[in-house]
C-alpha positions in Angstrom: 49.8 75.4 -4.6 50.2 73.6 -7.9 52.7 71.3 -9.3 52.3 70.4 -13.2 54.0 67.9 -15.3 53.8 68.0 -18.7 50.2 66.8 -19.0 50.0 66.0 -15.1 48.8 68.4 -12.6 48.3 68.4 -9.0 46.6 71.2 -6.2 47.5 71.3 -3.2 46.3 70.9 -0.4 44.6 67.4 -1.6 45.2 63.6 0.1 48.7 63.1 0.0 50.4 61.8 -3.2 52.1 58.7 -3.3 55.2 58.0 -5.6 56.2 53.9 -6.1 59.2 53.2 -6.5 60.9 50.8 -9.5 64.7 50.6 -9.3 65.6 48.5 -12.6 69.1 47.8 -10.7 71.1 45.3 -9.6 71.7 47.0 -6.2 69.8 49.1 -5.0 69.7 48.8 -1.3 65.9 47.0 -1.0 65.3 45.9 -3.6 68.0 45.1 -5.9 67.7 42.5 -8.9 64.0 42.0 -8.2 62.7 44.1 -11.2 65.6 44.4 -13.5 64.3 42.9 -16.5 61.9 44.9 -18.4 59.0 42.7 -18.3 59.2 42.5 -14.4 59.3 46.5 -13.9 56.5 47.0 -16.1 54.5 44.3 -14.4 55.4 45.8 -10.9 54.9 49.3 -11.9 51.2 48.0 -12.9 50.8 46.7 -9.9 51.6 49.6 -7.8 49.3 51.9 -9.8 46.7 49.5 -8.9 47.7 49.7 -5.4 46.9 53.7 -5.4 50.1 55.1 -6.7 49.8 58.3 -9.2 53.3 58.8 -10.4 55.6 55.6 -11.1 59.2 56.6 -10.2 61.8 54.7 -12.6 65.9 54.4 -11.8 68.5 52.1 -13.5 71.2 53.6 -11.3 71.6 53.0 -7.1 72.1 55.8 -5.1 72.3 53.8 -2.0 75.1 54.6 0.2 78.7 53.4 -1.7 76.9 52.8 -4.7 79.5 53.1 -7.8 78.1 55.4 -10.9 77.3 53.4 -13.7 77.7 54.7 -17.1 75.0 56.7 -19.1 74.6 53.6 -22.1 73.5 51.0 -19.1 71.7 53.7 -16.8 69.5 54.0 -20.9 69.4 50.1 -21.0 68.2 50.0 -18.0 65.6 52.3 -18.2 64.2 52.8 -21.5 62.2 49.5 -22.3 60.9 49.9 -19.0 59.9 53.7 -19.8 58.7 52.5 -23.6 56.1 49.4 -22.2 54.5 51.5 -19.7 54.0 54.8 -21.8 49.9 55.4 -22.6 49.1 51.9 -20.2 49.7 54.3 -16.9 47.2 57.2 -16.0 49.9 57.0 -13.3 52.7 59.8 -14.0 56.3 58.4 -15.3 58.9 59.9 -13.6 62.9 59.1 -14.5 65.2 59.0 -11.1 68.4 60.2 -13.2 71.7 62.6 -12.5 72.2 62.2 -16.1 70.3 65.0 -18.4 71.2 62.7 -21.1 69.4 60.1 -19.5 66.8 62.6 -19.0 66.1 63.2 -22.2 65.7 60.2 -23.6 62.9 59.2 -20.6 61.1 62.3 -21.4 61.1 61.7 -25.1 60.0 57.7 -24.3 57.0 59.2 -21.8 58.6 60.5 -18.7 56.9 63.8 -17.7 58.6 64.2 -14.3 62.5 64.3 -13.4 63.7 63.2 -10.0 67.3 64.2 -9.6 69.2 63.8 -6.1 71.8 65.5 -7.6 69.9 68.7 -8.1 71.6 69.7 -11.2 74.9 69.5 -9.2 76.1 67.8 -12.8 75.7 71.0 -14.8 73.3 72.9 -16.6 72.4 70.8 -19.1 69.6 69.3 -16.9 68.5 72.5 -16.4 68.1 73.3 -20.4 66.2 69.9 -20.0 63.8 71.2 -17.6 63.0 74.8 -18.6 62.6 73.6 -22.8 60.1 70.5 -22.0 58.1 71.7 -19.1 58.5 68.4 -17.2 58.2 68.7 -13.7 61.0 68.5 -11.5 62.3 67.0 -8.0 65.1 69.4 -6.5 66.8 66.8 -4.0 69.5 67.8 -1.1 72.7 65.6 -0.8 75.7 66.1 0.5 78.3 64.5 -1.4 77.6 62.1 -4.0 76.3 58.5 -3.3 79.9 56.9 -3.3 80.8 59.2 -0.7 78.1 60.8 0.8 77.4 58.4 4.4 81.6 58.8 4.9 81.4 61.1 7.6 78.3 64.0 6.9 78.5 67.3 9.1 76.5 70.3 9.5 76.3 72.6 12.4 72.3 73.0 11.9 71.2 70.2 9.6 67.9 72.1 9.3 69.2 75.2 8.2 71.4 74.3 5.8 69.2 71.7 4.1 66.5 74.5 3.8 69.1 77.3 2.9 70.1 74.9 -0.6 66.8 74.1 -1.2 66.2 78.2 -1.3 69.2 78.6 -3.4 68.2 76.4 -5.8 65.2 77.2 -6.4 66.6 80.7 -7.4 68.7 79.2 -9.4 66.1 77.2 -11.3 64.1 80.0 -11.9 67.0 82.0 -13.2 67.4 79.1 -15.5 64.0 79.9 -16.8 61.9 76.9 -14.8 58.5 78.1 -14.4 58.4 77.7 -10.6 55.3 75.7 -10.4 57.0 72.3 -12.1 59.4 71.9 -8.7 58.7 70.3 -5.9 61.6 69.6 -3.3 63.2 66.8 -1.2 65.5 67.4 2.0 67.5 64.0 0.9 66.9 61.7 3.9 69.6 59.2 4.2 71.8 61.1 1.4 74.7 62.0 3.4 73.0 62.3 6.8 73.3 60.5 10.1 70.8 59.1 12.2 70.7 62.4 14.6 70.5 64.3 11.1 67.4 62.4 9.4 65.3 62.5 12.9 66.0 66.5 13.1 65.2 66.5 9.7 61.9 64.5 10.6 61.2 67.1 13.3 61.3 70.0 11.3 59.5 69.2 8.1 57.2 71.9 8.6 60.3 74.4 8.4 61.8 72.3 5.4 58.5 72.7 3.7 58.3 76.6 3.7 59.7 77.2 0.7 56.1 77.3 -1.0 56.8 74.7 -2.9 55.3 71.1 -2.6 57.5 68.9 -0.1 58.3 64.7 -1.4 60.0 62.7 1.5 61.7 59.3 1.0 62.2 57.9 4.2 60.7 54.6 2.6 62.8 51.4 3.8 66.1 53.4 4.6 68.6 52.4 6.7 68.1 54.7 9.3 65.3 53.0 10.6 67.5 49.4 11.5 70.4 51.9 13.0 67.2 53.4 15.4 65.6 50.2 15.8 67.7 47.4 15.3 65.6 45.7 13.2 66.7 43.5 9.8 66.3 45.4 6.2 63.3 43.2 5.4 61.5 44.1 8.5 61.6 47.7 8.0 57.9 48.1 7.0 56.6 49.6 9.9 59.0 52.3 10.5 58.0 53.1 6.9 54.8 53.4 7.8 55.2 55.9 10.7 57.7 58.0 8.6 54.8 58.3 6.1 51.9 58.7 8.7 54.2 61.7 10.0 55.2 63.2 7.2 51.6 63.6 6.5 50.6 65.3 9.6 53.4 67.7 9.3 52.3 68.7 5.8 54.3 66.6 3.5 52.5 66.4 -0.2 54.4 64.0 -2.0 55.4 60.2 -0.6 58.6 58.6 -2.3 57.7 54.4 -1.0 58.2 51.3 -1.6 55.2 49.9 -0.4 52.5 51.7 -1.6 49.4 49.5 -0.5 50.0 49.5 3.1 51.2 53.3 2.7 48.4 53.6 1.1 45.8 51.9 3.6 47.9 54.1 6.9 47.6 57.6 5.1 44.0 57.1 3.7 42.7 56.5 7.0 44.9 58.7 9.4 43.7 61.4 6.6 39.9 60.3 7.2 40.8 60.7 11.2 42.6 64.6 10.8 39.3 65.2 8.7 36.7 64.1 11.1 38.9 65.6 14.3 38.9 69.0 12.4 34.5 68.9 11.9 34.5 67.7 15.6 36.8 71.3 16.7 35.2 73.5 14.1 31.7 72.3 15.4 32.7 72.6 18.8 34.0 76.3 17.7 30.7 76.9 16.3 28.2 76.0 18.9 30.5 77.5 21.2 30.3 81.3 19.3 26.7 80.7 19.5 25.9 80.4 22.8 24.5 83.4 24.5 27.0 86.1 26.6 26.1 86.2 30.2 
């Protein structure tokens, strides 16, 4: 399985791949204000490719639960010097978290060669035009509602099957849009208009979510969820971050959407190095087994 990006291109299967996150905002739910001016984005998105990230995801925009839309000209402010400073300093891959096809399109022309969209074209099919004329690769997210809105009261009668069923529809859609089907990867949207009991079922069944043949990305990364399971502060949500990540993995999750990408990092790496030397240890026990002589 392949996912390519302009001039980015993963296989899979291959040691999971970690996304770090830069939100140039002023409220975004973690980490709001802490990076908004250009010159500290850059220097944190630096740092997080050093850490072990290979694609740098940028948003000027919260999508944290209630978050108010802000308009296309301060989502570009935002953005764009950030985009502009780290273009040909990264090996890392630039990816714009936008809604906004304009938006889009301005990243992409500054050095963005990925688009992360929670709202999965939901805006129209500009972003779409976007997509299918550049080549950039593309995240197809699942929300429910819009960010303002979305945490207000969520329902489904099978979380599961409904998150899978969208991702399915549109990833007919994008092909019928003419996007090749290799630049998508897909995201079931934890925390985006889900409950607790929604996100952990989710959790559960990210081997069904993920058999669409596509890559799966999970952001599960600091969310809220985690303090309403474990009543813990926001700042101290670091190792239920961790064992969202270290799961995901074993259930066959590709792509890592986090905020702390050096301990990430550090967990994966060596629960990866474990699964590897468990599977030599089976298939040698296999082995020596089919040799030994019938009775």
């Amino acid at each position: 399985m392949r996912w390519k990006a302009l001039n980015h291109e993963w296989t899979f299967p291959r040691p999971a791949l970690l996304m770090g996150i830069v939100n140039v905002t002023p409220d975004s739910f973690s980490d709001g204000g802490c990076f908004l001016s250009p010159a500290d984005a850059i220097r944190h998105a630096l740092t997080l490719e050093a850490e072990g990230a290979e694609i740098i995801d940028i948003g000027g925009e919260s999508t944290r639960p209630g978050a108010a839309p802000v308009t296309e000209a301060e989502e570009l402010r935002r953005v764009l010097p950030v985009i502009e400073g780290l273009a040909g300093r990264l090996k890392a891959a630039i990816s714009i978290d936008t809604r906004k096809a304009t938006v889009a399109r301005a990243a992409v022309l500054a050095g963005a060669s990925i688009v992360n969209d929670v709202g999965a074209a939901s805006a129209g099919t500009d972003m779409l035009d976007l997509v299918a004329t550049t080549g950039v690769g593309y995240v197809c997210m699942h929300m429910q509602g819009s960010p303002d809105t979305m945490q207000a009261a969520p329902r489904y009668r099978d979380v599961v099957a409904e998150v899978r069923a969208f991702l399915a529809e549109r990833l007919r859609r994008l092909t019928a849009a003419g996007i090749r089907t290799d630049q998508v990867v897909v995201d079931p949207g934890i925390g985006f208009g889900k409950t607790l009991e929604h996100n952990l079922a989710l959790l559960a069944a990210l081997k069904m979510v993920g058999s669409s043949g596509r890559p799966l990305l999970l952001g599960a990364s600091r969310k809220s969820f985690i303090s309403n399971l474990l009543g813990v502060k926001p700042e101290d949500r670091l190792p239920g971050s961790l064992a969202c990540a270290v799961w995901a993995v074993e259930q066959g999750v590709q792509i890592l959407r986090i905020h702390d990408v050096a301990a990430t990092h550090q967990a994966i790496r060596m629960h990866e190095a474990m699964s590897t030397k468990l599977k030599q240890a089976l298939r040698q026990a296999l082995e020596l087994k089919q040799s030994e002589p019938r009775s």
